[in-house]
C-alpha positions in Angstrom: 19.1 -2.4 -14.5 17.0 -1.5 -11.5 16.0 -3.5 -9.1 11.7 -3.7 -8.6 10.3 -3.1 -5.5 8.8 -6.5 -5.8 12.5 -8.1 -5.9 13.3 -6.2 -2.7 10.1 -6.7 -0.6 10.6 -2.8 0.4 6.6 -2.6 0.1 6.0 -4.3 3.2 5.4 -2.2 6.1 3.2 1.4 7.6 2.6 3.5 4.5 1.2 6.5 5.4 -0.2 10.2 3.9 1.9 13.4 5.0 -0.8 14.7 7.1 -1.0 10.9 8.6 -5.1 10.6 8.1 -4.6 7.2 5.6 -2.4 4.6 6.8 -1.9 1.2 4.4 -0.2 -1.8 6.8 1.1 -4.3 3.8 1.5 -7.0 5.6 3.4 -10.7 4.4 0.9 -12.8 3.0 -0.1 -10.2 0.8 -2.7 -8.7 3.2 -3.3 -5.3 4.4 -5.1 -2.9 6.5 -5.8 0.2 5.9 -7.1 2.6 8.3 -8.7 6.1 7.8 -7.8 9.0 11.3 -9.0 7.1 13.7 -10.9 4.7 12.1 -8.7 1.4 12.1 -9.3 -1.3 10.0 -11.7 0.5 7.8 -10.4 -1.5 4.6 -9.0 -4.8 4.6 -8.6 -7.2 1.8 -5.6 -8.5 -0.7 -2.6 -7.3 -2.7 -0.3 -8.1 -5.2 2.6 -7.0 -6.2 4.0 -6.8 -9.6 7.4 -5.1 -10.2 6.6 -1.7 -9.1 2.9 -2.3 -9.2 0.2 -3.0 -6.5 -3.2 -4.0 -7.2 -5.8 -4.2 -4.0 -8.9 -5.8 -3.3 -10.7 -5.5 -0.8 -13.2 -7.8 1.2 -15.7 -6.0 -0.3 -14.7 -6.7 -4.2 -13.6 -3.3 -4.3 -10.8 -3.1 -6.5 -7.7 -0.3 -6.9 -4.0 -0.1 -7.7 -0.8 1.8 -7.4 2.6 2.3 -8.3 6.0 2.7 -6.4 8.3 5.5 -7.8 11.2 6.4 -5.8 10.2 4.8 -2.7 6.8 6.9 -2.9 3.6 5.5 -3.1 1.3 6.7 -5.7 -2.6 5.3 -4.8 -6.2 6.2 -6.1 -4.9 9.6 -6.0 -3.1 9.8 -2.8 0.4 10.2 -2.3 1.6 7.7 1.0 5.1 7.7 2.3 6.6 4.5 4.2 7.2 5.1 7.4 10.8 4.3 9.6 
C-alpha cells in the first residue's frame, strides 16, 4: 500500500508553476501563501490535507482544491511543482 502524501507531510514547502509566475508556500499550521509574478501574498488563507487531497480557503471565503499525483500538484487547473 502507498503511503499518502498526508502521512508523509511531503506537501509542505515552495510549490511552484514551470514558468515560476504562481508560487503556493504551504506552510505548518496549515496556512499558506500564494503569490502571483511579483505580486507576493496575493492569496492567503487555510488548507487541509486529506490523503492526497488539498482543499484551500482563502481569507476571502474563496474556496478550491487539489490533488497530489506523483509528487505533482494538480490545482484549479494549474500544474505546480515543489521546489528543492
Amino acid at each position: 500500500m502507498e503511503t499518502t502524501i498526508e502521512e508523509t507531510g511531503a506537501y509542505i514547502g515552495m510549490w511552484v508553476t514551470e514558468d515560476g509566475y504562481i508560487r503556493h508556500e504551504l506552510l505548518e499550521g496549515n496556512r499558506y501563501d500564494e503569490a502571483r509574478g511579483n505580486r507576493k501574498s496575493a492569496y492567503q488563507g487555510t488548507y487541509k490535507v486529506t490523503g492526497n487531497f488539498i482543499y484551500y480557503k482563502d481569507d476571502t471565503g474563496f474556496t478550491a482544491d487539489g490533488e497530489f499525483k506523483n509528487g505533482i500538484l494538480y490545482h484549479a487547473g494549474m500544474i505546480l511543482y515543489k521546489e528543492k
